[in-house]
N, C-alpha and C positions, 0 to 999 in steps of 0.2 A: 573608409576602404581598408582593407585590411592588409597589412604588409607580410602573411603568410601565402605562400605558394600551395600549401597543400597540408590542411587540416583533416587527420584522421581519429574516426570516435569509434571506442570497443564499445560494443553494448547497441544492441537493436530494439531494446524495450521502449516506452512514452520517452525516458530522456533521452537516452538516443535518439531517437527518430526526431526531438522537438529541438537538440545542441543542434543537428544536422537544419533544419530550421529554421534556428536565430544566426545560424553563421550564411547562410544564402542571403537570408532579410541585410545582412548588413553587407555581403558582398557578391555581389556575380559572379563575377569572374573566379571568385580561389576554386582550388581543386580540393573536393569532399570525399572521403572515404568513409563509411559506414559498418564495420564489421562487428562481425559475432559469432555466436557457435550456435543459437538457436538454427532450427534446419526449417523455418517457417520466415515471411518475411513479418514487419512489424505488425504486432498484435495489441489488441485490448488485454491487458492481463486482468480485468475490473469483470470479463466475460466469463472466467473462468468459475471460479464460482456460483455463476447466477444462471446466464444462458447457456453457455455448455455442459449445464448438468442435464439439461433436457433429455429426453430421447433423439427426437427430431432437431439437433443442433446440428451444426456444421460451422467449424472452423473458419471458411471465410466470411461467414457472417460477424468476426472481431477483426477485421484487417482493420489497421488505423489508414494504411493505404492504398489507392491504388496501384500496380505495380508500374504504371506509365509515370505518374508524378517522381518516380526517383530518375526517368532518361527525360523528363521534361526539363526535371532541377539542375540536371546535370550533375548525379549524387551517386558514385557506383558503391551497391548493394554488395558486400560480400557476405556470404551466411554457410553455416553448417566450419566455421573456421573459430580455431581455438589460438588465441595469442598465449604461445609458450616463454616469450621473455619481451622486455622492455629494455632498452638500451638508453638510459635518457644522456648520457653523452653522446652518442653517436647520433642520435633522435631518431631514432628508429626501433622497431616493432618486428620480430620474427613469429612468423605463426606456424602451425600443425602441419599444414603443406608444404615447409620447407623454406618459405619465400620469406626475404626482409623488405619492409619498407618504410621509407622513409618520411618521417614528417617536420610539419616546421610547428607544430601547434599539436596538444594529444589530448581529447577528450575521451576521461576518464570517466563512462557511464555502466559501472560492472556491475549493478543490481545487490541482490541479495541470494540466498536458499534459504530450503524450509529446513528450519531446527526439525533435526532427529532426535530420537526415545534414545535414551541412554543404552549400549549395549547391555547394561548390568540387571536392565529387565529381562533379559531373556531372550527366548527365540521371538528377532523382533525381522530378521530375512524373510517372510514370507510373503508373496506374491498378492496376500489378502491385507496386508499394509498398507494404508496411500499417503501421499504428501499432496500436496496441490501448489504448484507454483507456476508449471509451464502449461505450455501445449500440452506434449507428450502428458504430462499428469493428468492435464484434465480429458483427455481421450480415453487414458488409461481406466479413470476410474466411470466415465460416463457409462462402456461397456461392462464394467463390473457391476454396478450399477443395477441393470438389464436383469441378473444373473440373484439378486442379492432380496432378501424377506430382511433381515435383521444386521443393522447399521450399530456401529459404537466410535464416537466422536470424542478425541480426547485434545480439549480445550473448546471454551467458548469464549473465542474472538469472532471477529466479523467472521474469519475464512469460514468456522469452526459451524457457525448460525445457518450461512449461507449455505453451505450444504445440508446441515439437518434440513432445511426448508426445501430442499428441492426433495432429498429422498421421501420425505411425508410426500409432495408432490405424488411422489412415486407410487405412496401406500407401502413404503418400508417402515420398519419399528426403527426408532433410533432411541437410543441412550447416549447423551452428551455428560461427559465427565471435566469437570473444571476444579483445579485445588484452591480456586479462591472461594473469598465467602458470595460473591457476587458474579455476574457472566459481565463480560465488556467493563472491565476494571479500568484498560487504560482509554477506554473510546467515548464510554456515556457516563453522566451523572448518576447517581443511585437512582431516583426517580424512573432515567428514561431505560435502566437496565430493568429495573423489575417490572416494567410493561411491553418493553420484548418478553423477559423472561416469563413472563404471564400472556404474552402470543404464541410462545412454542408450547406452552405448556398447554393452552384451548388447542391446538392443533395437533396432540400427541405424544410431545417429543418429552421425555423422562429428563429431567435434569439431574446430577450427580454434584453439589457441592462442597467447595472443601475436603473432596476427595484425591487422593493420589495410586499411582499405578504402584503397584510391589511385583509385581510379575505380567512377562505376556506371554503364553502358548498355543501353540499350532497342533490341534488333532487329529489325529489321525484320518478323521472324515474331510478333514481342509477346516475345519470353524477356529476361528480365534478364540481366547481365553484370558480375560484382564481379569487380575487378582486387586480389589483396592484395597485401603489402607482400613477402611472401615468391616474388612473379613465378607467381605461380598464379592459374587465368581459374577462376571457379563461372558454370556457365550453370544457370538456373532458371525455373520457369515463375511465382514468386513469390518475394518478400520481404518477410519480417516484422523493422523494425527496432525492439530493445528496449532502448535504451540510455539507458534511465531517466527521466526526468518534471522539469518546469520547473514552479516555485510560480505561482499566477496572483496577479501582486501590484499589476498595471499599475491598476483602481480604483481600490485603495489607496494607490497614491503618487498618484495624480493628484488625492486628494482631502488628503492632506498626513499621512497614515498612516503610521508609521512601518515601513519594509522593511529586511530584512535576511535576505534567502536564505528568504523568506519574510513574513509580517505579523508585526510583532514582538508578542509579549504577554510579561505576566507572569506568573505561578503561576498567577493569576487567569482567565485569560483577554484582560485589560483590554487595550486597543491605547493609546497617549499622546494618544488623542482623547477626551473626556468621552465617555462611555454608547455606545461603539464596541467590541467584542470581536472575538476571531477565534479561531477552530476550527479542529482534522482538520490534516491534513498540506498544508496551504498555511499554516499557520503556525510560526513560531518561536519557541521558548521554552527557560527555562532547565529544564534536567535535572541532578537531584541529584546530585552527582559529577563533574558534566561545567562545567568554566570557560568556558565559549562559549555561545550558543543552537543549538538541536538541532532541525530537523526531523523529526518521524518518518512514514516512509511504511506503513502498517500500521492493517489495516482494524481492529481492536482499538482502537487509538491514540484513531483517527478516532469511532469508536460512544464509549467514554469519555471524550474530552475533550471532543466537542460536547456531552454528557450535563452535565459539570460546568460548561462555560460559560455552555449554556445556564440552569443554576438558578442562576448567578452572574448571569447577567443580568437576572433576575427578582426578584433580593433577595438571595438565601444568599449566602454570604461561605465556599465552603471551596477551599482550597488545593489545585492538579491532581496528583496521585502520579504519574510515567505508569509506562505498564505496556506495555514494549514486547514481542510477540511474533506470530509469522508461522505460520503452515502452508499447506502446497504438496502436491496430491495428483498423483503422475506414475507414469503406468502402474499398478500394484496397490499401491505403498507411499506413507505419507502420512510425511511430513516438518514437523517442528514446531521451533519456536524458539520462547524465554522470555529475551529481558534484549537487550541493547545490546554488540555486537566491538568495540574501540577498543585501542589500542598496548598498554595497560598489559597485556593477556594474557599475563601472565607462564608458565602453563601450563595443560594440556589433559589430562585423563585422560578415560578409555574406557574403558563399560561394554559387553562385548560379549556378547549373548546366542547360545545355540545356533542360535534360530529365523532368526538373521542380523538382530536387530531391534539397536539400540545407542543408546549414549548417550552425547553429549560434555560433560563439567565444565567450564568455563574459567572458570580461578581468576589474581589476581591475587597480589600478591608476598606481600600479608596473606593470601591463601587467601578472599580477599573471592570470592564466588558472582557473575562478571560476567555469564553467559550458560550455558544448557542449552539442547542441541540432541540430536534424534535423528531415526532414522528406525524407522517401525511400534512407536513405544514412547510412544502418548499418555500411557499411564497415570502414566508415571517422567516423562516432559518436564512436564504439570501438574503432577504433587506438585513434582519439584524447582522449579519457578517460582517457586513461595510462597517460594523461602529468598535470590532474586535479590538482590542486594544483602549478603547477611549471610555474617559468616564461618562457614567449614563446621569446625567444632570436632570431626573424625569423619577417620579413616584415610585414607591414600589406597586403601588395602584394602578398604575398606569400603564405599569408592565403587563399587570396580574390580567387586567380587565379585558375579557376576551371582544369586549363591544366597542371600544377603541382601537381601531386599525392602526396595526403597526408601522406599516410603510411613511404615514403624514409624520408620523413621530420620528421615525429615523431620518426624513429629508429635514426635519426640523435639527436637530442635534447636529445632522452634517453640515448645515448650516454656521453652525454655531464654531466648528473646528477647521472652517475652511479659509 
């Protein structure tokens, strides 16, 4: 049971909504607070991207909830409300409407934004710009959308794919511009990038690599105008830039919270402020394996660790595991990850099935299980997840062999570590 009276969380996103939660799960009775500035109540942000590019989309089809489960839980919702300061001596929270109020407990779940184009490219103000992070974005651009023959994509990450693949949906021309040598640098193995990037490519989408912006212009007619670095002009009737997400941590340092690429916590949750936590991918934490603090961007992440901080804020005391893993659906195949890419990849084997479905291992020097990735192969990327982290004590043949089912193998090894 938890010895606060009245725990309030910023942030209406999956952590939010999952802190609010694991602090019910662990107590009835305290009094919940839920606020934010989003003017939507909690949403799928995972929707954004994939179903709300549609034509025929609608916004409540991403609710994470009902709007009864928050007076069932006994949880008041406040939204369309901006917290202008944090008091952590006083314990209290003044927001936009004027009002303070007070908590005994403060979950900090402030998300992230979408990184902006550097002003220094140019006229980057125009209305034919998009970001994608909210609601509002993804409306904004679903109706442009509508309006739009020729798309130009600058970054391929997930966001960056996921929209090339809806506007082909559309029958729009897209050009995706990426400055790496590869697309999905920090998400797939090489393998499983160059068979996305060999799906957008059978379905139209122009890929630009190793390229960078040197200019953006607005003409006169409304079209956009990317100058690359390679001395080639993209004219377009839109742009979507996806070049990744900035933690929102300006609260928290202005209230003396500790930032670091993020709100720093512990295993816990805790922030180095008495009875102050933080959740979801605006914060930073230590990961097992890893000698630095770790961001993770992944709506997985975010539903789990707001869940554990939350019942940590309300009295439990248990340490955060994280569990990192993504899925991306584009065109008819779904694309899944399980674990964390980082240097130590010492190698990559490949399960490849007839149906064109596969599977990549990346193993470390001890044969340590650092990531499983595939595409159209839920069933083998789940099982294999359960072994992230553990050595695979099993062939490389055994891996490889698409006629040996994965499942028996992994109940066997879990066997072995349990």
């Amino acid at each position: 049971m938890s010895t606060s009276n009245h725990i309030v969380i910023i942030g209406t996103g999956i952590a939010g909504l999952s802190a609010a939660q694991g602090v019910r799960e662990v107590d009835p009775e305290v009094r919940i607070t839920l606020i934010g500035e989003d003017c939507y109540p909690p949403y799928d942000r995972t929707h954004l991207s994939k179903q709300m590019l549609k034509p025929e989309a609608r916004l409540e089809a991403s609710s994470l909830m009902e709007s009864e489960w928050f007076d069932q839980n006994d949880i008041q919702l406040i939204l369309n409300t901006r917290i202008e300061y944090i008091d952590t001596a006083a314990q209290s929270i003044s927001t936009s409407v004027g009002e303070t109020i007070q908590y005994d407990a403060l979950v900090l779940a402030l998300g992230t934004r979408a990184r902006q184009l550097p002003a220094s490219l140019g006229q980057i103000e125009s209305t034919r710009i998009h970001t994608l992070r909210s609601a509002e974005d993804a409306l904004r651009l679903q109706g442009a959308l509508d309006d739009s023959k020729r798309l130009v994509i600058v970054g391929a990450g997930l966001i960056g794919l996921e929209v090339a693949a809806a506007a082909r949906a559309r029958g729009i021309t897209v050009d995706v511009i990426e400055a790496g040598s590869r697309i999905l640098q920090r998400s797939c193995d090489p393998y499983t990038a160059d068979r996305i990037a060999s799906l957008h490519a059978e379905n139209g989408v122009k890929l630009h690599l190793g390229q960078s912006i040197e200019s953006v212009s607005e003409s006169a007619q409304g079209s956009v105008t990317l100058h690359m670095s390679d001395g080639t002009a993209l004219e377009a009737d839109l742009m979507v830039v996806g070049i990744g997400v900035i933690p929102n941590t300006d609260l928290a340092e202005s209230a003396g919270i500790a930032v670091d690429n993020g709100v720093v916590v512990d295993g816990f949750g805790r922030t180095n402020v008495l009875n102050v936590y933080a959740a979801g991918d605006g914060a930073s934490l230590p990961i097992q394996g890893q000698n630095c603090l770790t961001r993770l961007e992944t709506w997985r992440h975010a539903q789990d660790h707001g869940r554990c901080v939350g019942m940590n804020a309300a009295g439990q005391q248990t340490e955060y595991k994280a569990h990192a893993s993504f899925w991306s659906d584009q065109y008819e195949n779904r694309i899944q990850g399980v674990g964390l890419i980082y240097d130590e990849i010492a190698s990559t084997l490949v399960r490849l099935y007839e149906s064109g479905a596969h599977v990549s291992f990346l193993l470390d020097q001890d044969r340590v299980l650092k990531a499983v990735l595939g595409i159209d192969a839920a069933k083998d990327v789940n099982a294999m997840g359960k072994l992230v982290g553990q050595v695979l004590s099993v062939s490389d043949h055994e891996l490889k062999d698409e006629h040996q089912p994965l499942v028996p193998i992994v109940k066997k090894l879990l066997k072995k570590v349990s």
